[in-house]
N, C-alpha and C positions, 0 to 999 in steps of 0.2 A: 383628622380627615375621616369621613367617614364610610363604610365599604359599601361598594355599587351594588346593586342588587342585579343576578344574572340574568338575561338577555329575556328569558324564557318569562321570569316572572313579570318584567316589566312589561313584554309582550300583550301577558294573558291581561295585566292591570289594564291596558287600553284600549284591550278588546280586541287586536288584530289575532285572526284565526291562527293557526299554523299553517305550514305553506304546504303547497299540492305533494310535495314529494313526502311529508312524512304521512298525510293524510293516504297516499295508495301504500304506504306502508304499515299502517295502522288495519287498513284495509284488506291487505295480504294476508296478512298473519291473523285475523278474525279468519279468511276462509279458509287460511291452513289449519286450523285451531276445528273450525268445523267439520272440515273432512276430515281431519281423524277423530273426532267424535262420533262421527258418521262412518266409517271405519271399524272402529271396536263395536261400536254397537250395531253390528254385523246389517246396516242400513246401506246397503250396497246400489241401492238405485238412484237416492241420494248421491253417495261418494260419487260412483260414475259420472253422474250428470256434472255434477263442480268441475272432476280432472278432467272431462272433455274440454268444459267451456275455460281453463285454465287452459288447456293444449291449442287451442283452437288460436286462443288471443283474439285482438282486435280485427274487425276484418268491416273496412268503409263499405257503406249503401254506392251502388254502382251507380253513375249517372245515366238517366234516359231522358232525350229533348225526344219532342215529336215533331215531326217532318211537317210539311204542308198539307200531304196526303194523308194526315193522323195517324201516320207508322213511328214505331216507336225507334229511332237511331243508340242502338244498347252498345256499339263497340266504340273507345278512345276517337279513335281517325273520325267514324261518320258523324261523332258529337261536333268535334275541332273545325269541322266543314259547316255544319248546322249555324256553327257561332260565328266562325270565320263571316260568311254571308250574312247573318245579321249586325253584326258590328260594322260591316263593308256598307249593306244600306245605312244604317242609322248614320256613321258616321259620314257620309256623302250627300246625305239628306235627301236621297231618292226617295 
């Protein structure tokens, strides 16, 4: 019998990528790799700018609908009311 070939190589033979998880891993460690490059070679505005945006993390684009009046509804509740009333007409076919 003959021995399987592992999961990885078979993988790359068919052309499926790797999966998201090792890609942000791959990903991580290139910009840890370059802040401490950026680091010893005393590039401090550099460095800064990565560990901020490393501290920071993810942070979603906020929702704004605009009202009737063209104001702009910026908080959770006044959006939930915006759509509330549109889904109420459409759905009632007023």
């Amino acid at each position: 019998m003959e021995a399987m070939e592992p999961t990885k190589n078979a993988r790359e033979k068919r052309g499926i990528p790797n999966s998201t998880k090792n890609n942000k891993r791959n990903l991580l460690s290139l910009q840890l790799a370059e802040m401490e490059e950026n680091f010893k070679k005393n590039n401090t505005t550099l460095f800064h700018k990565a560990f901020e945006g490393r501290m920071k993390g993810f942070r979603p684009r906020g929702l704004a609908l605009r009202r009737r009046d063209s104001t702009l509804a910026l908080t959770d509740e006044k959006n939930c009311v915006i759509l509330a009333n549109y889904f109420e007409k459409l759905l009632n076919c007023e």
